[in-house]
C-alpha positions in Angstrom: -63.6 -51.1 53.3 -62.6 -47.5 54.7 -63.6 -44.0 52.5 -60.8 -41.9 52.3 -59.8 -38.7 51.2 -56.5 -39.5 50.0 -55.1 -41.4 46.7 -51.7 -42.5 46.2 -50.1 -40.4 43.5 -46.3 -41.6 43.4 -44.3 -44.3 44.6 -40.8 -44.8 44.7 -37.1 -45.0 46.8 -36.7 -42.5 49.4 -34.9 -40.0 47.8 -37.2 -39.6 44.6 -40.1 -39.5 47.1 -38.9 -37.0 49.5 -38.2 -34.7 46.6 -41.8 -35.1 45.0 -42.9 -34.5 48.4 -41.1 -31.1 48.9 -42.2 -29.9 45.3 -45.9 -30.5 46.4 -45.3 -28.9 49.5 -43.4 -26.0 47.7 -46.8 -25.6 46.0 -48.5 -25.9 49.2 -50.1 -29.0 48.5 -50.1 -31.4 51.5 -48.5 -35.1 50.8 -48.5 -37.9 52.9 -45.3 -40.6 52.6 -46.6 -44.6 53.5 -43.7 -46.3 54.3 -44.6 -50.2 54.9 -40.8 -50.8 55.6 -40.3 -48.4 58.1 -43.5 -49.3 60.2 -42.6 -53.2 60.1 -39.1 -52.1 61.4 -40.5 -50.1 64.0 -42.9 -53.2 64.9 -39.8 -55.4 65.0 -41.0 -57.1 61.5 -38.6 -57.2 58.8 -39.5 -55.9 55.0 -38.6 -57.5 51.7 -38.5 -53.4 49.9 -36.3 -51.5 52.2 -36.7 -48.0 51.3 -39.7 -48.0 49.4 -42.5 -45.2 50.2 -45.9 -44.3 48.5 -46.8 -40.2 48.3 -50.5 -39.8 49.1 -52.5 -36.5 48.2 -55.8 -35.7 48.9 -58.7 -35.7 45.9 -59.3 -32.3 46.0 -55.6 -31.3 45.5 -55.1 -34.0 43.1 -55.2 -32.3 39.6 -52.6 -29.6 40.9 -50.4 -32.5 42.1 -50.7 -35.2 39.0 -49.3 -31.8 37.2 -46.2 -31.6 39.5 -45.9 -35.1 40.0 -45.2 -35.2 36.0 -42.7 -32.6 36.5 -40.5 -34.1 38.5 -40.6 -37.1 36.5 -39.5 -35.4 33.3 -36.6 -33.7 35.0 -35.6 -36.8 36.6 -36.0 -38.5 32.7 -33.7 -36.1 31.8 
């Protein structure tokens, strides 16, 4: 098992993600997009979720980005 810095905050289709991921950024908090279907596509392996990323943060930014991360769901809730 690897340590890492990094938790997974959000997951969700690309658009949702990408705007998640520009609001963190916005609040200068670094994200990192997983995208499983993407890198078995560029391996020439198919995916059964096309589309479907995960948004990583790292611990220390992690309260600052739960908070934003709620944000954008209320608005999209809306």
């Amino acid at each position: 098992m690897t340590d890492t810095n990094y938790i997974k905050i959000f997951s969700g289709n690309f658009i949702v993600v990408q705007l998640a991921k520009d609001r963190l950024e916005s609040a200068g908090i670094n994200a990192i997009i997983k995208d499983e279907s993407e890198s078995g596509r560029l391996a020439g392996f198919g995916a059964s979720i096309q589309g479907y990323q995960e948004l990583y943060v790292s611990n220390e930014e992690l309260d600052n980005a739960v908070r934003i991360i709620e944000e954008v769901k209320e608005e999209l809730e809306a």
